[in-house]
C-alpha positions, -999 to +999 in steps of 0.1 A: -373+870+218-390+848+195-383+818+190-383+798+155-397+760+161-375+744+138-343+761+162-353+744+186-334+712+200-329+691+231-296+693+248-291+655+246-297+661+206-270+688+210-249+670+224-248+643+205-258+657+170-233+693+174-222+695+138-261+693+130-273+724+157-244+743+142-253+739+109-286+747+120-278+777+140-259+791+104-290+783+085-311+798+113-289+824+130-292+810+164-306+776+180-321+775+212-313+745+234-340+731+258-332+714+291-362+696+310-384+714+288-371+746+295-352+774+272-316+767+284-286+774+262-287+796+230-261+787+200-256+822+178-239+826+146-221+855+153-219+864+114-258+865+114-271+877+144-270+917+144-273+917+183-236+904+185-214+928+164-180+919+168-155+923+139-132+896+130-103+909+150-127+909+181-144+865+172-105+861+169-094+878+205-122+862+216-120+824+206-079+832+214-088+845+252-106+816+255-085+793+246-055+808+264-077+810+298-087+766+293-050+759+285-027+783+303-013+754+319-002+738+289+011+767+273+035+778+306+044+740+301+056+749+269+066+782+274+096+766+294 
């Protein structure tokens, strides 16, 4: 994979700067993130990168699986 210089950011920049990398991965199509000065995280725009080809009933399932699976507590709180 090659990488584009200007995708490339710090994980401290990531994480305080998010709404910056994720604009930058939409410009870019993907962000890599470097730890200790190593490749650690990549951040993908799904709607650019032709690798990932999901269609938007599968982002959906996907971001809604994931949110089920770091809330089910709260939602069998709920579901009560």
């Amino acid at each position: 994979m090659t990488v584009d210089t200007g995708a490339i950011v710090s994980v401290t920049e990531a994480n305080q700067n998010f709404s910056r990398v994720a604009r930058l991965a939409e410009q870019k199509g993907r962000v890599v993130v470097f730890k200790n000065n190593r490749p650690k995280l990549l951040i993908v725009d799904l709607d650019a990168e032709p690798e990932i080809e999901m269609t938007e009933d599968e982002k959906l399932c996907f971001v809604a699986e994931r949110i089920l699976r770091e809330h089910r507590a709260a939602f069998e709180e709920l579901a009560k």
